[in-house]
C-alpha positions in Angstrom: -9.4 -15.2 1.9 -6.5 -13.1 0.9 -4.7 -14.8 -1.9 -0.4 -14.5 -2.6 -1.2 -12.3 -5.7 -3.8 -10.1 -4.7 -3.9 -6.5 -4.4 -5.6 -4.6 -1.5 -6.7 -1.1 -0.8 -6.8 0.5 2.6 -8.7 4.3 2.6 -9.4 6.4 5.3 -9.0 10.2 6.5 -5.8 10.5 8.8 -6.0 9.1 12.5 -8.4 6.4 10.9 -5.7 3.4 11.8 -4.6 2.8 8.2 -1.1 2.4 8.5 -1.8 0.2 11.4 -4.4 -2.2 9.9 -1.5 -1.8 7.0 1.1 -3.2 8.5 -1.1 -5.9 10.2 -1.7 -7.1 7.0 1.2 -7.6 6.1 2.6 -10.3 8.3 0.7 -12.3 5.5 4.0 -11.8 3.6 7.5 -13.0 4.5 9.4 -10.5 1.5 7.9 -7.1 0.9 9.2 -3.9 -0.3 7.5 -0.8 1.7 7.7 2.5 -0.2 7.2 4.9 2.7 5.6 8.1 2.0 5.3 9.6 5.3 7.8 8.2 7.8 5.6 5.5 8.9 8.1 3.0 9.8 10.8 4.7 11.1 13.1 2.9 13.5 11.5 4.2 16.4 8.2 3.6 15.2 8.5 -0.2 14.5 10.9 -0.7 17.4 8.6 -3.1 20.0 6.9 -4.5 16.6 8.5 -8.2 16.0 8.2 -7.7 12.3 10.3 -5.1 12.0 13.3 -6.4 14.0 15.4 -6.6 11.1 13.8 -4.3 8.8 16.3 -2.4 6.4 15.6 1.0 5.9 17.5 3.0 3.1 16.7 6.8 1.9 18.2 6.6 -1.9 18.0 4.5 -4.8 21.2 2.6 -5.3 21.3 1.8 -1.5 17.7 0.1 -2.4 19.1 -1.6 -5.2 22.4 -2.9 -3.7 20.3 -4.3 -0.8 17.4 -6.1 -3.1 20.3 -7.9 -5.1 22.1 -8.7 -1.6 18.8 -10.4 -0.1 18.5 -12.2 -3.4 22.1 -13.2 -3.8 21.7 -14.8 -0.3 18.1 -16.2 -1.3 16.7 -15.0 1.7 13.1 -15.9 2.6 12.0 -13.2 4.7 12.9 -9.3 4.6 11.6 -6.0 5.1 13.2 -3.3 2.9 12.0 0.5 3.6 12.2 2.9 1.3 12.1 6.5 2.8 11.3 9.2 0.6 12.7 12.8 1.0 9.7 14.8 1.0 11.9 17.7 -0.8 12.9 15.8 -3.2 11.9 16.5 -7.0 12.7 13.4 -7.9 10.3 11.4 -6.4 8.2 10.3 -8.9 11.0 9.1 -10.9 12.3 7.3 -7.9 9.1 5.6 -7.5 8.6 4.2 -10.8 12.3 3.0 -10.8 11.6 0.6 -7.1 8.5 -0.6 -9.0 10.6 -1.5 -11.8 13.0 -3.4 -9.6 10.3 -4.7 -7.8 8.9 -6.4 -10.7 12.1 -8.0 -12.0 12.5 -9.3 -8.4 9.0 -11.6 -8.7 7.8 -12.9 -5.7 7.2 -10.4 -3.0 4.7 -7.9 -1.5 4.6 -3.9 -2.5 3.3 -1.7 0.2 3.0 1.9 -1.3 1.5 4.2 1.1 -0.1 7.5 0.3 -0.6 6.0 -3.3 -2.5 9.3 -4.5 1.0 11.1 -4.1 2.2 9.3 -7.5 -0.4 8.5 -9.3 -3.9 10.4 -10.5 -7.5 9.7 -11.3 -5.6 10.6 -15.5 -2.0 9.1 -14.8 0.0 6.2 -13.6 3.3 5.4 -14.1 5.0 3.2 -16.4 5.7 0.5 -13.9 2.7 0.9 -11.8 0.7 -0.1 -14.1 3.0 -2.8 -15.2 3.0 -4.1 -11.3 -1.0 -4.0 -11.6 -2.0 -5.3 -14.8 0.8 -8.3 -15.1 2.5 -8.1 -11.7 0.0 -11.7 -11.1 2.3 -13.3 -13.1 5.9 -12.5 -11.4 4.0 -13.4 -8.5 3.6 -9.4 -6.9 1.1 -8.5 -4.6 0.6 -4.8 -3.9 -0.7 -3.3 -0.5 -2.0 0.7 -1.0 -3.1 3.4 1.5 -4.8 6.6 0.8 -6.1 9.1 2.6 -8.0 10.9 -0.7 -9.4 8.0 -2.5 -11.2 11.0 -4.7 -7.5 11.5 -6.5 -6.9 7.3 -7.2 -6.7 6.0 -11.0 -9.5 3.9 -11.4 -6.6 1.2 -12.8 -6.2 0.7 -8.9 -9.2 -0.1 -7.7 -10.0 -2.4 -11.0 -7.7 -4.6 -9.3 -8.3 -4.4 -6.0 -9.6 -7.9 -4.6 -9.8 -6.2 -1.2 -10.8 -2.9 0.1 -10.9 -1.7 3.7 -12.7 1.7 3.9 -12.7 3.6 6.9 -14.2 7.0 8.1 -14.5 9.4 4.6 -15.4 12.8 5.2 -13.8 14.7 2.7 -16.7 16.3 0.0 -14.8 14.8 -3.6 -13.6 11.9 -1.7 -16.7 10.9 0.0 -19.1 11.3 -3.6 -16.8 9.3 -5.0 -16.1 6.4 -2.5 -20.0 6.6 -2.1 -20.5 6.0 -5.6 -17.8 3.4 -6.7 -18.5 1.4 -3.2 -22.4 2.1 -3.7 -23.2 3.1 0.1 -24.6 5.9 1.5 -22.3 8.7 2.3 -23.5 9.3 5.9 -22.6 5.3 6.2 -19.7 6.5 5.4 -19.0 9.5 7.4 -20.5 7.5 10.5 -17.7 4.5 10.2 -16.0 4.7 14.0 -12.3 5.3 14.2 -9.9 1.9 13.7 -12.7 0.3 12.5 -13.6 -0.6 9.0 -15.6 -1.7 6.1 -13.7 -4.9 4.2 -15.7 -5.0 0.8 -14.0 -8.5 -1.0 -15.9 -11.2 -3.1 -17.4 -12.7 0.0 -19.4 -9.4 0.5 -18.9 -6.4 2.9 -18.2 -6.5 6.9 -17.3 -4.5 9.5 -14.0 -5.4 11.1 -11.5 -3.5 13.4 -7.7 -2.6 12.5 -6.4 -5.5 14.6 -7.9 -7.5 11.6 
C-alpha cells in the first residue's frame, strides 16, 4: 500500500517504461509538482492522457512561482505544474534546489523529479533535497524519483524510499550496485523483461508490469 507521504524510486536503463510506470503512479496524487529533466511531458506527449488536460507547464522560475501562489490563492485541489528545464542552462542546479524549497513551504503535494542522478550524487545533495527527504513527512510531501544510473544516487534517497520499482540494469557500476543494495543476483537483474518490473516494499518483492 502506497501511503500520502511516502517516497518512491523507479530505476531502469532507458526504453525500460520508467516514465510511463511514473506517471501511472501518479494519478495517486491530486497536486504534484513535476520537475522535468528530459521533456517527458511535453504538450504533445501528454495530449490523449486525461491527467494532463490541464497540466501547466512553465520553463523559468518566477513563472513557477507565480503559478504555485495562484493555485494556492485559489485553494485548488488538483493541479499539475511542469517544470521544464533548459538543458543549457548553468543554472540548473540552483533552479532545482530553489522549486524544492517552494515545494516544501507549499505542504501537501507530490514531487516527481525525474532523472534524479542529474542533481544529486552518491557524496552531495542539495540543501532542500535533503530537507524534502528527511522532514518533507511532516509538511505532508511525497517525492516520486526516476533514474536511469542508480550507481550515481546518494544513498539519503534510497534510505527513504518505501518503494522501489527496478527494472532491466545492465550498466557494469549500476548493476554491482543495485545488485548489492537490492541483494539479487545481477543476471536477475540484467534478465528483467522490458515494462516490467521488480516492486521491492515492506510487503516483500513482485514482479509487476508498468500499467501497475
Amino acid at each position: 500500500m502506497i501511503n500520502p507521504t511516502d517516497c518512491l524510486l523507479i530505476m531502469g536503463q532507458r526504453g525500460c517504461g520508467k516514465s510511463y510506470l511514473a506517471k501511472r503512479i501518479q494519478a495517486l496524487w491530486p497536486k504534484r509538482v513535476i520537475i522535468d529533466s528530459l521533456s517527458e511531458y511535453q504538450a504533445e506527449k501528454t495530449a490523449k492522457n486525461p491527467d494532463y488536460l490541464n497540466a501547466i507547464i512553465v520553463n523559468n522560475f518566477d513563472s513557477f512561482c507565480e503559478k504555485l501562489m495562484e493555485l494556492k490563492n485559489n485553494k485548488s485541489e488538483k493541479f499539475v505544474l511542469i517544470f521544464n528545464f533548459d538543458p543549457e542552462s548553468d543554472l540548473n542546479e540552483d533552479i532545482f534546489d530553489n522549486i524544492l524549497r517552494v515545494c516544501f513551504y507549499y505542504e501537501n503535494i507530490q514531487i516527481v523529479i525525474e532523472e534524479v542522478q542529474l542533481y544529486s550524487s552518491p557524496h552531495q545533495l542539495t540543501k532542500w533535497l535533503k530537507n524534502c527527504l528527511l522532514i518533507g513527512r511532516h509538511r505532508k510531501l511525497s517525492l516520486l524519483f526516476t533514474t536511469q544510473r542508480p550507481g550515481e544516487l546518494n544513498k539519503t534517497i534510497l534510505s527513504q524510499c518505501s518503494h522501489i520499482f527496478c527494472g532491466r540494469i545492465s550498466e557494469g557500476n549500476d548493476l554491482r550496485y543495485t545488485s548489492s543494495f537490492l541483494n539479487q543476483d545481477s543476471e536477475k537483474l540484467i534478465s528483467i523483461p522490458f515494462k516490467k518490473f521488480l516492486y521491492f516494499s515492506s510487503d516483500g518483492i513482485k514482479e509487476i508490469s508498468n500499467d501497475f
